[in-house]
N, C-alpha and C positions, 0 to 999 in steps of 0.2 A: 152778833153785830154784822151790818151787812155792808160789802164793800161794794163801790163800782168806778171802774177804770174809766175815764176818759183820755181815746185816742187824739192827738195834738201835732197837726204838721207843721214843722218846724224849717227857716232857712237856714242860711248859713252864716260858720262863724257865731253860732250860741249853741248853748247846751240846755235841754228842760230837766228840770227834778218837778217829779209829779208827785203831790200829796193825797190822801185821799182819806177824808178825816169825817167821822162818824159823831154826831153830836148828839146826844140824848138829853131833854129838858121836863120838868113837869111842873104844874101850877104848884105843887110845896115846894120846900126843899129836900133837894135830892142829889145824888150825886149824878156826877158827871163825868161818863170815861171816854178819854178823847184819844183816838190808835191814830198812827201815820202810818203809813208805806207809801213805798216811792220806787220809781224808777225812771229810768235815764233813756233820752235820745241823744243821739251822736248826729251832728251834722258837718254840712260844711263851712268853711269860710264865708261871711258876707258879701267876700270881693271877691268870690270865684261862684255866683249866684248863676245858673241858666234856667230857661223857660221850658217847662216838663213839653218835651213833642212826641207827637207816638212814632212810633217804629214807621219808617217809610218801605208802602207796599206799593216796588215798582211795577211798572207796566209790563206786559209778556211781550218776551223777545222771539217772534217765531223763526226758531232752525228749520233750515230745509234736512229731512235724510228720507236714507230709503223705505221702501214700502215696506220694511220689514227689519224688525229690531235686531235680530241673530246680523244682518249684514250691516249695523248703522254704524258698526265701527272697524277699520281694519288697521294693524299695526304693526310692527315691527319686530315683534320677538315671534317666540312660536309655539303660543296659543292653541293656534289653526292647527299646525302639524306637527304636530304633539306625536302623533302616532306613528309618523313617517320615518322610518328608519333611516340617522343619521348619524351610523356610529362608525364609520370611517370617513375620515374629513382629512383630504389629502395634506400629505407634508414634506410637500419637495425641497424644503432645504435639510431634510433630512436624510444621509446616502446609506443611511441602514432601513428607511421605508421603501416598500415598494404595495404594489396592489394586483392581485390575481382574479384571474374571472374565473368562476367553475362553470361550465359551457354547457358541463353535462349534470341533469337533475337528478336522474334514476339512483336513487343509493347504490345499487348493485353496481353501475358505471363506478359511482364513486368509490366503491371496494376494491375494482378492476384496476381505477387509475389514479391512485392520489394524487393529492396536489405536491409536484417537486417544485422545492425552493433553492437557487443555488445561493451559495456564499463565496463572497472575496474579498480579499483585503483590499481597504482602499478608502476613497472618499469622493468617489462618482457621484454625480446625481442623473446620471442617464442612464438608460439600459435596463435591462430584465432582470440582473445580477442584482441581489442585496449587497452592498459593500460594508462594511466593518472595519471604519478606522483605526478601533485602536487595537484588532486583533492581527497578528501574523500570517503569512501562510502557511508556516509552523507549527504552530498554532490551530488553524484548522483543518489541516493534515492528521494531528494526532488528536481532536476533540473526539472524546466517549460520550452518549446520553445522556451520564452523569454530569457531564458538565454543562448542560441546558437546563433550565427549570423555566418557571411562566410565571411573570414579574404580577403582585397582585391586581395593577391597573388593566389587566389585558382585561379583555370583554368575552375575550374565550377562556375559559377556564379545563380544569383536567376533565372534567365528568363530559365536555364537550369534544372529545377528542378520542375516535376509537384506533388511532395510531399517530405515534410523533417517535418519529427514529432518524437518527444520523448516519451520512456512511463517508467515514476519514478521507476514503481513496475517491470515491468522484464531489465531496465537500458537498450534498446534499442533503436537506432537510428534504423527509419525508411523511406529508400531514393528511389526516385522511379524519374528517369529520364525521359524528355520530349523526344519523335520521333524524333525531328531534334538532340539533345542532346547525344542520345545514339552514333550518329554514331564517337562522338569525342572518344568514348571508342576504338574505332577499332584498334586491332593489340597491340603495349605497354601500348594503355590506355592514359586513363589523375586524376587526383584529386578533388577531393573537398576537402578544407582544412576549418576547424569552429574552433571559438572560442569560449571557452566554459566558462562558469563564476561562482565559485558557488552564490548559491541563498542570501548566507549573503555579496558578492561582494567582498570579503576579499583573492579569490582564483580563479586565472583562469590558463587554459591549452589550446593546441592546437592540434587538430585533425588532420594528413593527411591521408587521405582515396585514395589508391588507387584504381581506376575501369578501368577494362578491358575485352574485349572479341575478340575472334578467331572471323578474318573477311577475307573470305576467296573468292574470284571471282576465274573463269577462263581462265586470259583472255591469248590471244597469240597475239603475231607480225608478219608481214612479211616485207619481203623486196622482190624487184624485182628484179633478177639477169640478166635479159636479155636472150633470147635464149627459151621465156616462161618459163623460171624456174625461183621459188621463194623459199625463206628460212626462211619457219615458224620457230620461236622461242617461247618455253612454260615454264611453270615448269610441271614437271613429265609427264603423259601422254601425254595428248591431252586438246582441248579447246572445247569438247562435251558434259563439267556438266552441268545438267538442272539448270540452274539462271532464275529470274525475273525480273533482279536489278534495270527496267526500271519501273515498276509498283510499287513493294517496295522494298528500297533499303538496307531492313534489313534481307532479305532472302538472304541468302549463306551458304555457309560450312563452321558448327566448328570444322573441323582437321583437322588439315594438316601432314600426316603420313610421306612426304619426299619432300626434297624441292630440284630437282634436276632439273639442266639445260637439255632440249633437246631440238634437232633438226632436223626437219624435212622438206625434199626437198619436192616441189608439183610440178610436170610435166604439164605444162599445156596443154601442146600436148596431153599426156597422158593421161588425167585426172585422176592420180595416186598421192599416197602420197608413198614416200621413208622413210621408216625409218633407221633413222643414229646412234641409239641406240638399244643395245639389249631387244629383243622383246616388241621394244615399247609400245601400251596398256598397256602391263602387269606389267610396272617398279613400278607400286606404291603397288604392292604386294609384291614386291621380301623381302624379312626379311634380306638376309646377302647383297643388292646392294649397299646400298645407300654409293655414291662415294666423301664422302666426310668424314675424319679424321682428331683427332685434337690428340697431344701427348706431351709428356712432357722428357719422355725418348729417349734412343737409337731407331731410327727406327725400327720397330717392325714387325711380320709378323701378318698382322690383316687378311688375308682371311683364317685364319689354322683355320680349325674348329674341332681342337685338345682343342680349350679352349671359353672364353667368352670375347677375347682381342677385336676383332675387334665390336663387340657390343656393349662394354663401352664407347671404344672409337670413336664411332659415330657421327656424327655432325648430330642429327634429327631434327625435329621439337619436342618441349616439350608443351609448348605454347604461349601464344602473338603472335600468327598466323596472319600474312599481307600478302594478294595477290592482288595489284589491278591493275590496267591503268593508266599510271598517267594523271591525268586531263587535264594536261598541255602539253603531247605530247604523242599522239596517240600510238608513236611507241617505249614508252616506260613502261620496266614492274618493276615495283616495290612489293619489298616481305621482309619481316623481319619477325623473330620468334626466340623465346627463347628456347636454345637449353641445354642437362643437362647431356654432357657426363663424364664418369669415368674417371681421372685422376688420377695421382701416384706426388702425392708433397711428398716431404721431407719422400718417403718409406713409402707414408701410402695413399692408395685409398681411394679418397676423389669424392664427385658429384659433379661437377663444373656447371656455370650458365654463358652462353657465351651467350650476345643475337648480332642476326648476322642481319646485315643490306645488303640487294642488289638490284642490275639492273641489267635490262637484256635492252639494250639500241643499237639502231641503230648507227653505224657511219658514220661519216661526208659523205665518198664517197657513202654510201648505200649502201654499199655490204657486210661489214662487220655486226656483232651482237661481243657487249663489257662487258663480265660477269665482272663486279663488287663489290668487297664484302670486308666489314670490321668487326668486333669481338669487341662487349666490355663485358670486366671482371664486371660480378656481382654476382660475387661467394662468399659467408658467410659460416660458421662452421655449426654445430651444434647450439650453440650458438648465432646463427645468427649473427656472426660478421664479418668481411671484410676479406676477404682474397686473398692475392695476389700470380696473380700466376706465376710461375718462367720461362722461355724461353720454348716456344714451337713454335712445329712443324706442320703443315698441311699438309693432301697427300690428293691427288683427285685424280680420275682414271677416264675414260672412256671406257666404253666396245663397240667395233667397231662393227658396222652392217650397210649392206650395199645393197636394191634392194632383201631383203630377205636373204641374205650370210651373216652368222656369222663370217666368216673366208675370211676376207678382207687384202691387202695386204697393209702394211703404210712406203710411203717414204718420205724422208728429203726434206724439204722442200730449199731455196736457203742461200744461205753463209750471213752469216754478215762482219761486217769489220773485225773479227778476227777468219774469213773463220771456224766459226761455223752455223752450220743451227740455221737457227729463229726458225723452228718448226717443224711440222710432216701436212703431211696430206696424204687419205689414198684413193682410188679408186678398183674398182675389176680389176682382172687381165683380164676378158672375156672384152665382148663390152659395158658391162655396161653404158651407158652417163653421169653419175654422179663421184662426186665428192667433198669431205670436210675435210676442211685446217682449221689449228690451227696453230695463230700465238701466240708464247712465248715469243720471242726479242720484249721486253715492258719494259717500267718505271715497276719495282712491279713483273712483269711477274714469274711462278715458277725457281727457282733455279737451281733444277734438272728435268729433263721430260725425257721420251724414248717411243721407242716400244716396249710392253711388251705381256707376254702370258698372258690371263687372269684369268689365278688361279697361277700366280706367284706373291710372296707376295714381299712386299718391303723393307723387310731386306737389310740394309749397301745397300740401293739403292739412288745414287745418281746423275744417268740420264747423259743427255750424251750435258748439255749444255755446259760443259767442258770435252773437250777429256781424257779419264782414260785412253785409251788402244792405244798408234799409229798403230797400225796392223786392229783398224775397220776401218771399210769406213765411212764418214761422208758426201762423196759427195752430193751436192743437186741432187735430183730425183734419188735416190739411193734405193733399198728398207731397210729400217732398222730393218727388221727383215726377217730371211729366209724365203720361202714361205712352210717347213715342218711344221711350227705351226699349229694347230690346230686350234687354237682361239687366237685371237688378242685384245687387247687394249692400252689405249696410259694411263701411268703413269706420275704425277707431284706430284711435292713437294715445299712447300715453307719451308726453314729451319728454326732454333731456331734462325741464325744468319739475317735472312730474316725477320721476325716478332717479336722476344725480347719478352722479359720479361712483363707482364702485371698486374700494380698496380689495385688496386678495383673501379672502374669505370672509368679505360683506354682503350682507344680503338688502337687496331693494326691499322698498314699501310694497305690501301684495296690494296686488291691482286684480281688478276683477268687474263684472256687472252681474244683473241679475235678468231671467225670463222666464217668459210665464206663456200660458197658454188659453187658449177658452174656446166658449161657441159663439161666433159672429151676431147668430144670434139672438143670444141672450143678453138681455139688459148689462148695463157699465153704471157703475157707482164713482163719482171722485165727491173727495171730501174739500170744502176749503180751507181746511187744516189738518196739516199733520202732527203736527204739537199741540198740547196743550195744558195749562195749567190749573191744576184746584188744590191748594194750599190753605186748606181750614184747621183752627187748630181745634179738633176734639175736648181735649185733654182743659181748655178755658171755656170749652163752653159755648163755640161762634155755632151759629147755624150752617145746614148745609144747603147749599143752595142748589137747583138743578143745574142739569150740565146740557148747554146747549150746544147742537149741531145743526149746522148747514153745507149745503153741498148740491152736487143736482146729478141728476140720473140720466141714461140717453137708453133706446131701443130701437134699433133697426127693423124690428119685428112688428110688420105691419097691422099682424093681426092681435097685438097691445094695445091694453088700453089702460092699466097702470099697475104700479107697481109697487110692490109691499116694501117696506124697509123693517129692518130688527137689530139689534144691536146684541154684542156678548162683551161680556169683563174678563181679558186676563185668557180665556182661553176658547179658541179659533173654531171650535168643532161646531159646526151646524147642529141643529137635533133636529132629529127626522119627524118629531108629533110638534103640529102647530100649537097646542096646547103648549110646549114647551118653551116657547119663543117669544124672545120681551120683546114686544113693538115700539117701534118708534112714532111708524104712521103710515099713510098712503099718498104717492104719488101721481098726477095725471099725466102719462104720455098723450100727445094729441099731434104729435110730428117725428115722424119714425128715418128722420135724414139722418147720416153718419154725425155732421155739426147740428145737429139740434135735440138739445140739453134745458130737461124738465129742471128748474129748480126747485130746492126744500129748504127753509128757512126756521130757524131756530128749533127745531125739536128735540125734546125733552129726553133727559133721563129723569126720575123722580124718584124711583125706588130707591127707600131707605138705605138699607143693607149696601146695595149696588153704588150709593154715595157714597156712605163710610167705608167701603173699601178701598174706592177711587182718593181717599182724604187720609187712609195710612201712610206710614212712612216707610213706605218701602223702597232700600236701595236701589232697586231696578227699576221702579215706578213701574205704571200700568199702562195697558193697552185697552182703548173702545175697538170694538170691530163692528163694521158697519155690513152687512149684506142687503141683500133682498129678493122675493121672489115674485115675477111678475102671474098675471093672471091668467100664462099658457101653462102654469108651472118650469119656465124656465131659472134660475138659482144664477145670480149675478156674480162678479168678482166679490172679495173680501175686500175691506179696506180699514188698514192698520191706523187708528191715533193714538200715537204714542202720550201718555199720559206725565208729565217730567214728574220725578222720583221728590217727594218732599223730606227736606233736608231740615234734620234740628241739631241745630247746633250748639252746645255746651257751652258757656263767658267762664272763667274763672278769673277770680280776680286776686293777685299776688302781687305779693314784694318781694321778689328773689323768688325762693323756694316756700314762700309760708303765705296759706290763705290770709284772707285780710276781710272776707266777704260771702256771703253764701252765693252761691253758685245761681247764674241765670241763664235763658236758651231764650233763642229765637227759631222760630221754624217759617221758611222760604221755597221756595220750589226752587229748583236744580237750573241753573243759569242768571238768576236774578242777583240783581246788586245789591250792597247791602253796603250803608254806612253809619256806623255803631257812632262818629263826634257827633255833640251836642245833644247827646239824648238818653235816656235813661238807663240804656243799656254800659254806657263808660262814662260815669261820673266824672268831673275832674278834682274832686275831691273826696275821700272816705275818711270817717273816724272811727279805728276800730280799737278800742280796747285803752283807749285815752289817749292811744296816738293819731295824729293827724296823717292822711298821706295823700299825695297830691298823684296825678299823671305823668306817667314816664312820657318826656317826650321822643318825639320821633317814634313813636307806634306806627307799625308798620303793618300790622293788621286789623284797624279800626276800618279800611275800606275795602272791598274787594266783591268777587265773585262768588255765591255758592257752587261749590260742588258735590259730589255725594263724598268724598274723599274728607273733606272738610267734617270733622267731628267736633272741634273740641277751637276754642280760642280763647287765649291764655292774654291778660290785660295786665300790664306789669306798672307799678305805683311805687312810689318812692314816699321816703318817710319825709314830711316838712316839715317849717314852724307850723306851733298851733296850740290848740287850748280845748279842755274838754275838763265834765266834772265826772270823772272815774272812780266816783263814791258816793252813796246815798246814806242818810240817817233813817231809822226807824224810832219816831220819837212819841212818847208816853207823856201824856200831862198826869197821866193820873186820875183820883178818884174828888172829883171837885162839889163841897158844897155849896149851892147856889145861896146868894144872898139880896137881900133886898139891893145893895147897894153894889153896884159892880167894882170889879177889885179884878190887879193881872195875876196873870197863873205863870209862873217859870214852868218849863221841860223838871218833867220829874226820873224820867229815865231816858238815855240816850245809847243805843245800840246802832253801832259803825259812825262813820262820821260823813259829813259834807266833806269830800274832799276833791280840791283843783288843781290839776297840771298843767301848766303854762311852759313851752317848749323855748328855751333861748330867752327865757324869766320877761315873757311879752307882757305888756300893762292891761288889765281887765276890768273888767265892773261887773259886780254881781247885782242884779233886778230881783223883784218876789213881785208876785201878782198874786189876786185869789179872787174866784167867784164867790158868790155868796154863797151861804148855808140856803140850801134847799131841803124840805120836807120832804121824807119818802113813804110813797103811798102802800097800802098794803100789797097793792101788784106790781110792787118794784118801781114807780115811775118817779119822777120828782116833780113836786107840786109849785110850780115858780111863783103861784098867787101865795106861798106862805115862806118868804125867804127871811135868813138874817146877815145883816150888814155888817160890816165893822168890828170884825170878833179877832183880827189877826192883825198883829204890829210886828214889829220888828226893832229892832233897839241895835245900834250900832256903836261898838267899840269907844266905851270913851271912859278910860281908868280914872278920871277925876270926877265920875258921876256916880252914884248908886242909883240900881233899876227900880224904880222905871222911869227913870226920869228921860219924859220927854219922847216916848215911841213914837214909831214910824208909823201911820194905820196903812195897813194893807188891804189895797182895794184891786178892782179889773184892770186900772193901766201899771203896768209894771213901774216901779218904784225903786231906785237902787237905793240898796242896805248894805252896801260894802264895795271895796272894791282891791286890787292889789297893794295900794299905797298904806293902806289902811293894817294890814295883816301881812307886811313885809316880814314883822320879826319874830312871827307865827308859820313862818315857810320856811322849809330847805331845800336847797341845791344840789343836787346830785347831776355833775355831767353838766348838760346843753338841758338840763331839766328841772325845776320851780315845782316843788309841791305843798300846796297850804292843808293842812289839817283843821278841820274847824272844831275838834274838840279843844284845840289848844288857842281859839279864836273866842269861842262861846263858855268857857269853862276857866277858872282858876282855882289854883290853892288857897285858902284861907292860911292864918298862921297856926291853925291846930291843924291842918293839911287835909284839910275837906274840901271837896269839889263843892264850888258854887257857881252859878251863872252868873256871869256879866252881861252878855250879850245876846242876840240872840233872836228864835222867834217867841213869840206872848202869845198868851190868850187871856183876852176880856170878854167873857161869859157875859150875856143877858141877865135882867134882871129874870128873877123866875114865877114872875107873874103875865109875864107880856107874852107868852108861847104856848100852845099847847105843848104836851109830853109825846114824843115823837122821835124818831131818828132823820137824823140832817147829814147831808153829805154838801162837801164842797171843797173844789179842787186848787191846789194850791200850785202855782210853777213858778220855778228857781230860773232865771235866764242870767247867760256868761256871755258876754260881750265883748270883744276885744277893744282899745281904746288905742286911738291912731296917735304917733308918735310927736 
């Protein structure tokens, strides 16, 4: 026998039972076996009906960030300095801490002269002296070694300690650390914390001892910019200190007199070093350079050497000096120091205690270097108490130099989306080859920045990342300062409203920029986007469409005439055979001025692979990098499009804690909006399992934001009235001989029943519809030129009749055959819930107690001359209607 399902979209507020019933006929007589199965759709209310919409794909939101993904976000915890030793974090209100500096690195020193720690009774918070409130002087008069151990929170432990001994009579701790041990002292330090007991056991205290020493390497980075030129990065000088740190690793420098960023180009044609600071070598001498400020009032003029402003307010090294490599990546520099400049709190000049955490760190595409830096408050009184300090400000300056020229020319760098320059970078006016760029337009980036003279103070200076004047020029590749200047550098600020206010051991937002370097040169690539979005969903099937780019190229380089573009996915490394290189296309240079910029419009990505990678959903989403090389063989900057991260997001749909619904996802790229009312993704109505449940209201996450964080959205539904048929009959006519004369057939076997649950005993109607019997071909299809008519009735409940008196025929327009009123005293009540059984509808006892039909559905068979002998399908549906009050 052969079945076939017809699917049937239903609204709301009815329920279908699907029949699907096999008719066999032939010119004798013969029998006839007629099979049902059925099954059920659950829908919704009629009165909760909405119009199917598809998913709305909004428009791209373009974010500004930086040229490079490692820097496009900076934050608050610590990430970043993770590796920077921070395991003594002062605690002045504590009068049994204190902190020791070991001065001398030599182990052998250290054997010669341990570290003496005195003890006294008391509850000081000043001085050298550990105090020990609650021990006596009795008490540590008579303490033995026995009576100290080392509490399990210390950060020193026994195997770190090649002596810890007491002596009663001058009340001295005497601590002498092991060679591998020392080195945890480096830069903040770390503790040994003991507990102390007195000798009658009636009294103990707790020790924390903090140790530290200045550890100071020299190390530097570079990067390779292509063109032979590289971009060493350091602090202060240079990386020509005599170390040994390979032999012993306890020989380095204890001071660190200034902790400033430089940069320097190396020519490798050349075999020259460029300095991009003024008079390199010599910066760690200078007394009024060092280019970093911190403040607390009105912007100030700190280079007047009218007073002692700007050397208060210093950001130097004081101590807890850290310079090293970080272990973990070659090409990055880490450095922290406790810094102890003059502040003005509450009108009254006070020493503050800012210890500064940074990197000096490569970025993703390698071209960039990403200074780094965050500040925490651990500044105490007199008194040695906590003190918080109120909104301040940072200024940093850069003095320009340039191939030996102090008097270098700095222009704007290119527009952002609110056709403000990102930044500054600054090149000689002559043929110089070099070249270095400061990008600002960053998460964090300073506030205010400009081109400035360099004995021009920073009074009510507040740069020019917002236009104060419409009459200057802000064009990119503009000079933004006249070329009369004498001397040039580039000023920043990060404001009070930028950094906030800082409680006692809080740390600021890192603040930071990024620079780069190149050949004057060589061709410049900008893209007109830095974001971008391709959100296709594989997994259904959408096509991929190509990914276009535009943007435009410029070349100072007269003897240009165009220039190659290429693209990479995901990773930054050029490859040296052209052979290996996806192209984008070719450019025409025909105007070799600083502002004049070749456009390139819409060029393709195409490659398959290179789409569908671009179209995963990968958390971090992807990177285009755009290059190019022009046709002297010169090799252009890199240029990062960040690709946003395509986000899919999970719907589950519940009541409480229990599914209700299988599970659905939408997938959006990472910033887009998404609003789940009215559409297919949050029904306002589900029927699941014969219960109705409608929408929670006040859902509070049917609108919102993609993010990558966003996994999963949970759609909560409450149980309502309602009505559903959460039972079907599998029903058997049997083995029927055909006659000349047509005659009805009763149900000759009935397996489960028709059964309805009406919620709060709602009033209903039951409809039956049925297509006609179609003839099925031998290749499965149905022959509509040979149907049959009028084979199905239905007979409704009526105990003063015998069947058949009088059926219902069932045809295409639904017809009701029953309804709640009908089969009141055939339903029970259980709870807030009506459930009619229709064996107990269609079916009764006889007085000899045999089931017979009363009611019901019929079949009136064809005569069995009028058909050929064939198999007929035709579908039959049960609709449940609710009926308004």
């Amino acid at each position: 026998m052969k079945n076939k399902i017809k699917n049937l979209f239903h609204l709301s507020w009815f329920q279908s039972l699907i029949f699907i019933i096999a008719f066999i006929s032939s010119l004798t007589s013969s029998p006839l076996v007629l099979q049902a199965r059925s099954s059920v759709n659950n829908t919704a209310p009629f009165s909760d009906q909405f119009s199917k919409a598809s998913f709305p794909f909004l428009g791209q939101d373009l974010l500004r960030q930086s040229d490079d993904k490692n820097a496009a976000v900076y934050d608050n915890d610590d990430d970043d300095f993770k590796d920077l030793p921070n395991d003594n974090p002062p605690e002045p209100t504590n009068p049994s801490y204190r902190e020791y500096q070991l001065k001398d690195l030599d182990s052998g020193v250290n054997v010669n002269n341990p570290l003496s720690v005195h003890l006294v009774p008391g509850d000081s918070l000043t001085g050298s002296d550990i105090n020990l409130p609650d021990l006596t002087a009795s008490d540590l008069s008579t303490l033995t070694k026995s009576n100290i151990n080392i509490d399990s929170s210390s950060k020193l432990q026994g195997t770190d300690l090649a002596q810890l001994d007491y002596n009663p009579a001058t009340q001295n701790l005497s601590i002498r650390l092991t060679e591998t041990s020392v080195m945890k002292t480096n830069g903040a330090g770390t503790q040994l914390v003991l507990n102390i007991q007195s000798p009658d056991t009636l009294r103990k205290d707790q020790v924390v001892i903090g140790i530290w020493r200045n550890y100071i390497m020299h190390p530097s980075g570079e990067i390779d910019l292509g063109n032979k030129l590289h971009l060493q990065y350091m602090l202060n000088n240079d990386s020509t200190a005599p170390q040994d740190s390979s032999s012993n690793p306890l020989l380095t420098d204890t001071a660190l007199m200034y902790a400033i960023p430089n940069f320097r180009i190396i020519d490798e044609s050349e075999s020259s070093i460029i300095d991009t600071m003024f008079a390199g070598s010599g910066i760690t001498g200078w007394r009024k350079v060092s280019n970093l400020w911190v403040g607390t009032d009105p912007t100030p003029d700190v280079y007047g050497t009218q007073s002692q402003y700007n050397l208060d307010h210093q950001v130097n090294p004081a101590n807890h000096s850290y310079v090293i490599k970080d272990s973990q990546d070659s090409n990055t520099i880490l450095f922290q120091f406790d810094s102890t400049p003059i502040l003005t709190i509450d009108n009254v000049s006070r020493q503050c205690r800012l210890r500064v955490l940074s990197k000096l760190e490569k970025s993703s595409t390698g071209q960039y270097i990403i200074l780094k830096q965050k500040f925490i408050n651990y500044t105490v009184d007199n008194n040695n108490k906590p003190v918080d300090l109120p909104q301040v400000w940072f200024y940093r300056k850069y003095d320009t130099r340039l191939n030996g020229q102090d008097h270098v020319p700095i222009y704007f760098r290119e527009w952002n989306a609110a056709k403000i320059p990102r930044g500054l970078y600054f090149k000689n006016s002559d043929s110089t080859p070099y070249r270095l760029d400061f990008l600002f337009d960053i998460p964090n980036g300073p506030d205010g920045w400009s081109a400035l003279v360099y004995n021009q103070d920073m009074t009510n200076f507040i740069g020019q990342r917002t236009p104060t004047n419409p009459k200057e020029n802000h064009d990119p590749d503009h000079a933004a300062r006249s070329e009369k200047d004498y001397d040039s550098m580039i000023g920043m600020t990060w404001s009070k409203n930028k950094i906030g206010a800082l409680a006692f051991g809080q740390s600021s937002p890192t603040i930071g920029f990024e620079t780069s370097s190149g050949a004057a040169t060589a061709p410049t690539i900008r893209s007109d986007k830095e974001k971008l979005k391709y959100c296709h969903d594989i997994d259904k099937g959408e096509d991929l469409p190509p990914v276009k780019l535009s943007g435009t190229v410029n070349s100072t380089n007269k003897q240009v005439n165009y220039v190659k573009l290429y693209y990479l996915i995901d990773n930054p490394t050029i490859p040296t055979a052209d052979t290996q290189r996806k192209s984008l296309g070719q450019v025409q240079i025909n105007e070799h001025e600083l502002t004049s910029w070749a456009k390139f419009d819409n060029l393709q990505i195409t490659d398959e692979d290179d789409l569908k990678t671009l179209a995963t959903r990968e958390s971090q989403g992807h990177s285009i990098y755009i290059y190019g090389i022009d046709d002297q063989g010169y090799q252009s900057n890199i240029v990062e499009i960040k690709v946003l991260p395509n986000v899919n997001v999970t719907i589950h749909y519940k009541c409480g804690n229990d599914p209700i619904k299988s599970d659905n996802y939408f997938l959006k790229a990472e910033g887009d909006s998404y609003n789940l009312n009215d559409t297919d993704y949050a029904p306002k109505s589900i029927v699941s399992n014969g219960i109705h449940y409608k929408l929670s209201p006040n859902q509070t996450n049917l609108i919102g934001t993609v993010t990558t964080g966003l996994k999963e959205i949970t759609i909560q539904y409450d149980v309502a009235d309602g009505m559903a048929i959460t039972q079907v009959p599998k029903l058997d006519f049997g083995k029927i001989l055909l006659l000349p004369k047509p005659k009805y057939y009763n149900i000759v076997t009935q397996t489960d029943d028709l059964q309805i649950k009406a919620t709060n005993s709602l009033a209903w109607k039951l409809s039956m519809s049925a297509d006609p019997f179609y003839r099925v071909t031998e290749n499965n299809q149905l022959d509509k030129a040979d149907s049959l008519d009028g084979l199905l009735y239905y007979h409704r409940l009526n105990k003063d009749s015998v069947l058949p008196n009088n059926p219902v025929p069932i045809n295409t327009e639904p017809k009701e055959v029953s309804n709640s009123g009908d089969v009141a005293s055939a339903s029970e009540t259980l709870g807030n819930t009506t459930t009619t059984n229709f064996r107990n509808v269609w079916w009764e006892r006889d007085q000899d107690k045999h089931l017979k039909q009363v009611s019901g559905p019929l079949l009136l068979p064809p005569s069995s001359l009028r058909h050929p002998q064939a198999t007929y399908h035709s579908t039959v549906t049960w609709t449940l209607d609710n009926v308004p009050n």
